[in-house]
C-alpha positions in Angstrom: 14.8 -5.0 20.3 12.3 -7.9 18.9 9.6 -5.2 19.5 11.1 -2.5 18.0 11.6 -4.6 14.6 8.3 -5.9 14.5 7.0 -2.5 14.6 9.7 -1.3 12.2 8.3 -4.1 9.6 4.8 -3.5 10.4 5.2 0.4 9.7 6.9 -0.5 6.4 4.0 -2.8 4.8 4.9 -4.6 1.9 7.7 -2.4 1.5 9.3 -4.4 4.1 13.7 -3.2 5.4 16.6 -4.4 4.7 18.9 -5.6 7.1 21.1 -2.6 6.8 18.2 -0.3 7.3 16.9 -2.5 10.5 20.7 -1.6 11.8 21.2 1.5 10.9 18.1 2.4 12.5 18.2 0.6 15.4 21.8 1.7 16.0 23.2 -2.1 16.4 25.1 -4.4 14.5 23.9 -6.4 11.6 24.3 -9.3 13.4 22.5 -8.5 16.5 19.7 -7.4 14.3 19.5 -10.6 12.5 19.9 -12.5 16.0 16.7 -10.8 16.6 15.2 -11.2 13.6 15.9 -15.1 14.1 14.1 -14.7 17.3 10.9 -13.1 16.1 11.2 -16.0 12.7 10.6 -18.5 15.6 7.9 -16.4 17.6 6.0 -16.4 14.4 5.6 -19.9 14.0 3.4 -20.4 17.1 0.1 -22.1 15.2 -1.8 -19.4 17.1 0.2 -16.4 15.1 -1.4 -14.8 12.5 1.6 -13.3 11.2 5.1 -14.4 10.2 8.3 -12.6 8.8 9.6 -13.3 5.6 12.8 -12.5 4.0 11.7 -11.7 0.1 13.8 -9.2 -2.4 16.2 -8.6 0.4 13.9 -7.1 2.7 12.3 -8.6 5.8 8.4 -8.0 5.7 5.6 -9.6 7.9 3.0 -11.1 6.1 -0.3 -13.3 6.7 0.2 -16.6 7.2 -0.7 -18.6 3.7 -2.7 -21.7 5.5 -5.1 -19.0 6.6 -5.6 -17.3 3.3 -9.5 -18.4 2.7 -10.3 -16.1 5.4 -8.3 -13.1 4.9 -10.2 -13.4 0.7 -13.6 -14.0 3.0 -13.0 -10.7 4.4 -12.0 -8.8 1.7 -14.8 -10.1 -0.6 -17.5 -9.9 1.8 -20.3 -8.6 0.6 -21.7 -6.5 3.8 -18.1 -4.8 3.8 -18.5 -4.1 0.0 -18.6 -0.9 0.1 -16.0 1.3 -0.4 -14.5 2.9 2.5 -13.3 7.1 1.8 -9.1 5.9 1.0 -10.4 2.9 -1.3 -12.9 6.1 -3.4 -9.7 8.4 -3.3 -7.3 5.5 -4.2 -9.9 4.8 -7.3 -10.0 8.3 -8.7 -6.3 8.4 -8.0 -6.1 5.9 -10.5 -8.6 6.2 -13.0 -7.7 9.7 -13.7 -4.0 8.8 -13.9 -3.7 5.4 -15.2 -1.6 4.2 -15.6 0.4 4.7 -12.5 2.3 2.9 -9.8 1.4 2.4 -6.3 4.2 4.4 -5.2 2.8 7.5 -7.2 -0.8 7.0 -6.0 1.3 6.6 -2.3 3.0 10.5 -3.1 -0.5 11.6 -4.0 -2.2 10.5 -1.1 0.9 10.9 1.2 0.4 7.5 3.1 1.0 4.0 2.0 -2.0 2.6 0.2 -1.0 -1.3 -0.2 -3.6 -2.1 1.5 -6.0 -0.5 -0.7 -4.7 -1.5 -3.9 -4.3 -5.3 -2.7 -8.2 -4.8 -1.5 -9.0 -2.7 -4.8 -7.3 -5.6 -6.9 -9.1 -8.8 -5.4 -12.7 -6.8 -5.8 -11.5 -7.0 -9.5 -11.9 -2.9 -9.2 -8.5 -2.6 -10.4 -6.1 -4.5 -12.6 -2.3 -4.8 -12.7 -1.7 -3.9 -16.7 2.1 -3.7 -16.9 5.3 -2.8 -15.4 6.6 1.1 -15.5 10.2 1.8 -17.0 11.4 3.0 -13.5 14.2 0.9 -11.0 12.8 -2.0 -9.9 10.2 -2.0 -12.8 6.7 -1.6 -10.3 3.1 -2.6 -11.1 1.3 -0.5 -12.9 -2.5 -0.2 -12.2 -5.4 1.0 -14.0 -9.4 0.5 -13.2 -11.3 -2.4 -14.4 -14.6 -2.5 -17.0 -16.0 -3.8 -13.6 -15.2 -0.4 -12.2 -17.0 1.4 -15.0 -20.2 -1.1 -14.3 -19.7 -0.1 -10.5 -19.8 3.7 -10.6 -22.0 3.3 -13.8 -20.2 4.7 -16.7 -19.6 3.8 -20.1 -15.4 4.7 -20.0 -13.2 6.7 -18.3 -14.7 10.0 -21.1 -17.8 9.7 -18.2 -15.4 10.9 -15.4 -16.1 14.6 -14.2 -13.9 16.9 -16.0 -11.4 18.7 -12.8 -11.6 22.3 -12.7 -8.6 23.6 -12.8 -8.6 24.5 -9.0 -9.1 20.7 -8.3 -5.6 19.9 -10.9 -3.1 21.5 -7.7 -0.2 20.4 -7.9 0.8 17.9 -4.8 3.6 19.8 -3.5 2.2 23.3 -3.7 -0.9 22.2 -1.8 1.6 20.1 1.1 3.4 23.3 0.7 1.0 25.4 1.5 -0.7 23.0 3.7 2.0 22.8 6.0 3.4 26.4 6.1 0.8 28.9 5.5 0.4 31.5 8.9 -3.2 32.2 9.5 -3.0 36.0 9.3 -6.1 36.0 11.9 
């Protein structure tokens, strides 16, 4: 069960699971879960584990370990990995042409989890956190930095290509479509 948690956890990101979802899932009690849970706590504290579970706003989410932090910022800030990969582009545009928006709108544009991304995004300065929205549990909201503009070159976000209106389709009519659409070959 210890493995099937960890991957649980891992799939979530910083999202992390409740207990009650970790049970309900797993189809065991919350205590058995939590006996596990216990388990995998004392795994993760091995000095040569990169990776430890923590219980933060109710939900159980692996994360790196803080002592090593000067590395993980080495890699993110390295300058032969500075540029930026096709999901940290779409992320960007997602968010300049949006802003400001949550990460869990730019997630239901994209349709997959982007906290990496955004955390990447947000040390390269590329990004900035500018406020919280109005919805439950009041998330981040993000917008693109004056060091983006210097990055891609432009003055403000007027610069940005104007979308035709073929580009503007709306998310669910192009999963929609996407998804169900018989080829009529």
């Amino acid at each position: 069960m210890k493995a099937i948690i960890e991957g649980l956890l891992f799939l979530s990101g910083e999202d992390g699971m409740t207990l009650e979802d970790l049970a309900k899932i797993l189809e065991k009690s919350e205590d058995e879960v939590k006996s596990s849970i216990k388990e995998l706590y004392e795994d993760y504290k091995d000095e040569n584990r990169g990776i430890q579970i923590e219980y933060l706003g109710n939900h159980y989410k692996l994360t790196t370990k803080k002592e090593h932090k000067e590395y993980y910022k080495k890699m993110l800030l390295d300058e032969e990995n500075s540029t930026l990969s096709e999901s940290a582009l779409e992320t960007l545009a997602i968010i300049a042409y949006n802003a400001p928006i949550t990460r869990v709108d730019v997630d239901n544009i994209r349709g997959v989890n982007s906290s990496y991304v955004v955390r990447k995004l947000l040390l390269k300065g590329l990004i900035e956190e500018v406020g919280r929205s109005d919805a439950p549990g009041r998330p981040r909201l993000y917008n693109v930095t004056a060091r983006f503009l210097d990055y891609f070159g432009l003055g403000s976000l007027d610069e940005l290509p104007v979308l035709k209106q073929e580009e503007q389709i709306d998310n669910e009519t192009y999963l929609f479509e996407s998804k169900y659409k018989e080829d009529v070959d």
